[in-house]
N, C-alpha and C positions, 0 to 999 in steps of 0.2 A: 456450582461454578467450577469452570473447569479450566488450565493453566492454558494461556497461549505462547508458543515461541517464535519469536522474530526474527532471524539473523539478516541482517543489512548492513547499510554506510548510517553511521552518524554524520552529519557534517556542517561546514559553517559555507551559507550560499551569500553569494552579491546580486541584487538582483534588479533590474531597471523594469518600470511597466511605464504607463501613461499615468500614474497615479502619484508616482515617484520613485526613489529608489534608496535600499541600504548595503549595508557592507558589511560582511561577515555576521550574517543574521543565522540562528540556530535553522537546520534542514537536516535534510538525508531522511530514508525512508523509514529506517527502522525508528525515527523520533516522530516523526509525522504518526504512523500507525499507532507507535505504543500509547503516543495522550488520547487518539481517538480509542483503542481498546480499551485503556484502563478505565474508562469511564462505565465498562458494564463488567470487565474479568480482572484477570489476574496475568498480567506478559510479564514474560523473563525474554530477556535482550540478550545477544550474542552480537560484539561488533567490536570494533578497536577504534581507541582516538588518538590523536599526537596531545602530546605536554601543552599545547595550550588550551587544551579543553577545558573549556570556566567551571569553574564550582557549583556555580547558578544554572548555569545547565544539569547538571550531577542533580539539583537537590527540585531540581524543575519536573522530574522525572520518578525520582523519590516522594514528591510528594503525590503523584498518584497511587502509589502504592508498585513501581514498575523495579521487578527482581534484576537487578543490574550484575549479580555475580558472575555472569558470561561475558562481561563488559571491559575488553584488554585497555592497558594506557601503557603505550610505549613513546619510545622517543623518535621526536620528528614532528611534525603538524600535522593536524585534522585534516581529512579531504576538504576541499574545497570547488566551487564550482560557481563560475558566473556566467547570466545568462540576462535577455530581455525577453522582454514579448511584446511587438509592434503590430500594430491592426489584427491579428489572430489570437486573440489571448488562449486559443486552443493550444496553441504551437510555440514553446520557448525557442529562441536560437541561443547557441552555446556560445557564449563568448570566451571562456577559459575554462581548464577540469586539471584540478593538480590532484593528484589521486592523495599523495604524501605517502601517512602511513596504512591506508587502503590497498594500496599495490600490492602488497604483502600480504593481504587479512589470508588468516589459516582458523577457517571456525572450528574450535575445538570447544565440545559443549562440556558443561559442569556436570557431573554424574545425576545430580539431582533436577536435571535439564531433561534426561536423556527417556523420562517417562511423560512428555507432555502430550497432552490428548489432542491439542490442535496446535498445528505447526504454517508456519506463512513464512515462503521463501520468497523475499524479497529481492531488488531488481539487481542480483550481483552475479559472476561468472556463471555457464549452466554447472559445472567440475564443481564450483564449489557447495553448488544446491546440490548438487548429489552425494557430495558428501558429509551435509546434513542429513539426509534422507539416510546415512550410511549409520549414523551414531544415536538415533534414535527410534526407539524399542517398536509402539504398536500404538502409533497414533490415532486418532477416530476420525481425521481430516487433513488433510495438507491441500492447500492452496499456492498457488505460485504466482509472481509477476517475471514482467521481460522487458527487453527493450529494442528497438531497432539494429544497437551493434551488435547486440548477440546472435539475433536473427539474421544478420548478413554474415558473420565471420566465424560463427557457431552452429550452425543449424542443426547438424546434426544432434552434436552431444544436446543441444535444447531439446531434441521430439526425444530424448530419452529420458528428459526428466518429466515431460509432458504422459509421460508411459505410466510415472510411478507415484501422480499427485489426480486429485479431485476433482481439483476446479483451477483454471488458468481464469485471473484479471488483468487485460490487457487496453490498450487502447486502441481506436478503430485503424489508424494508419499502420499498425501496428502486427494488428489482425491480417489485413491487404496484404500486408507483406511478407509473412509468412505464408501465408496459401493463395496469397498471387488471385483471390476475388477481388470482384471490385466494389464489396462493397461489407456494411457489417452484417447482413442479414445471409451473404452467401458466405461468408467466412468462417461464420460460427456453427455450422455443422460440420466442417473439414477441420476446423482444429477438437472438434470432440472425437474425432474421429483417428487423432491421435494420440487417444489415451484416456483423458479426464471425462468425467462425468458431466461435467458444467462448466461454463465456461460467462465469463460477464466480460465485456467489453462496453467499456468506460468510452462515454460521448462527450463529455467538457458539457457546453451549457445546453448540452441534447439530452442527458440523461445517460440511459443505459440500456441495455439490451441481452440480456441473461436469456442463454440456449440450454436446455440438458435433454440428453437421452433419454430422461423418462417424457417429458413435455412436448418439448420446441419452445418455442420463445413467450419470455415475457419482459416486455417491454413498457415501460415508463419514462416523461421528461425528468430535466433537471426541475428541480426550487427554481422558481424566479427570485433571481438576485439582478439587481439593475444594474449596481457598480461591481465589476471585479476589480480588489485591489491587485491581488496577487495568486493567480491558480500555481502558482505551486508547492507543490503536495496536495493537492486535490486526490489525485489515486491514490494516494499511499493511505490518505485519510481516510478514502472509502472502502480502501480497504481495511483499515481500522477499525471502522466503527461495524461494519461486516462480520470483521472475525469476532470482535467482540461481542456482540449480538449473538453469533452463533453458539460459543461457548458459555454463555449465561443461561441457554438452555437448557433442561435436566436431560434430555436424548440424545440419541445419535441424528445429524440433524437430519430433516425429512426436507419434500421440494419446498411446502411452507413456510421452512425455516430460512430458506433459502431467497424466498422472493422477499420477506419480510426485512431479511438480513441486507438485500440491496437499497433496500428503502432507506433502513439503517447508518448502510454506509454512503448515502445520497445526501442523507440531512446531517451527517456528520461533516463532508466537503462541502457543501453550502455554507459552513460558516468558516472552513479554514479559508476560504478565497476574499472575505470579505476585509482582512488586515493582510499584511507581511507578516511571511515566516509562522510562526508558530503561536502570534500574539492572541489572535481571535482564537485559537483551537485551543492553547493554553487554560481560558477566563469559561469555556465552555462546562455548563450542568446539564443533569440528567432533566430538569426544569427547565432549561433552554431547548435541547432537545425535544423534548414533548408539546412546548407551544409552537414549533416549528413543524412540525408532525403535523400536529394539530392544524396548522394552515397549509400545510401539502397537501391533505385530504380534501382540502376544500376546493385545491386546485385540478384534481384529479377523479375526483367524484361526482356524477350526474346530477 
């Protein structure tokens, strides 16, 4: 088993759907990911929080077994971010984003960070993912996500971290908008095409659509889930369960690892959307996971 590193936001989200809504509920990507990875590996966290960051979060984290020593607490408040989802549960709209003590994150990794075999840069500055990429040694994988404002107001420094990572997880509007197709299936040979091997672009209740250089595509739906409470962290989840999958491995991963690993992180966000926040991904087992498996196959098989 092999160590994964995270660096993202921690953060406490508000969030309204048609299901209902809370207030200051545990989020951010790099919490989303680590409870889905630590369920197959071992992640060490790189993030900062403000002085209100609960205990119960701390020990929510810890009890997966998730290496926190890269985990700043300065003073100030936790990011924060409120947001709904109305008729599209594809598509949040932002209602507020207080970055707090986020504004400032300076990821400096612990020495003993700094030999991890797979690495997942999650959705923060492209500068400051490159300066992950800067501190550590001879990874076996890096993966990245992104998001719409970096794509508009970054582009460039973003196709330079895209240069120096694996596989970009992105989502389909997401995809469009960096290479200006219209669609996800013309997208994802032009963003491999700057740089990554692989590339998954994340469909909400579509599934997913994994392109790489040695293949082309392999594509699969979502789980039927009938009620979404709350798709967010959906991606960060499937990315989770993803990286996680992949580092449980004993290889370097291969394309098989790779399709498998989407499945992975398919039936990992299947169940984070089915509560708020982090409650259903929290209560999640490697027995939950596999009877869920277990009935995907059936959904997906002649």
């Amino acid at each position: 088993m092999s160590e994964i590193l995270v660096v993202g936001s921690l953060a406490y989200d508000s969030i309204q759907t048609p299901s209902g809504k809370v207030d200051r509920a545990l989020g951010g990507s790099a919490n989303y990911f680590s409870l889905a990875a630590s369920l197959f590996s071992k992640v060490r966290v790189v993030g900062v929080v403000g002085e209100d960051y609960e205990q119960g979060d701390y020990e929510l984290l810890n009890s997966r077994g998730v290496d926190l020593s890269g985990l700043s607490k300065v003073a100030g408040k936790t990011f924060h971010w409120a947001g709904s989802y109305e008729g599209d549960m594809n598509e949040a709209k932002t209602l507020q984003t207080d970055l707090n003590v986020f504004e400032h994150f300076n990821p400096q990794l612990p020495e003993h960070f700094k030999d991890s075999s797979f690495v997942f840069l999650a959705n923060i500055a492209p500068e400051l993912q490159l300066q992950v990429l800067e501190q550590v040694k001879a990874p076996k994988f890096v993966g990245m996500d992104t998001m719409n404002f970096w794509i508009s107001i970054k582009k460039e420094k973003l196709i330079e971290v895209l240069k120096k990572v694996d596989l970009v997880l992105i989502n389909e509007g997401e995809a469009k908008m960096l290479t200006g197709a219209a669609n996800a299936i013309s997208a994802a040979p032009l963003i491999t095409a700057l740089g990554p091997q692989a590339v998954v672009i994340k469909r909400g209740e579509y599934g997913f659509a994994m392109y790489t250089k040695e293949e082309g595509y392999f594509i699969l739906p979502a789980m039927p889930i009938p009620t979404v409470v709350d798709p967010t962290g959906a991606g960060d989840t499937f990315a989770g369960g993803f990286f996680g999958y992949l580092a449980a491995q004993k290889d370097k991963p291969t394309l098989g690892h790779l399709k498998q690993a989407c499945i992975m992180g398919s039936m990992m966000a299947s169940h984070t959307i089915q509560d708020f926040s982090v409650r259903a991904l929290s209560k999640v087992t490697l027995g939950d996971v596999e009877k869920r498996l277990a009935d995907y196959k059936k959904v997906i098989t002649l």
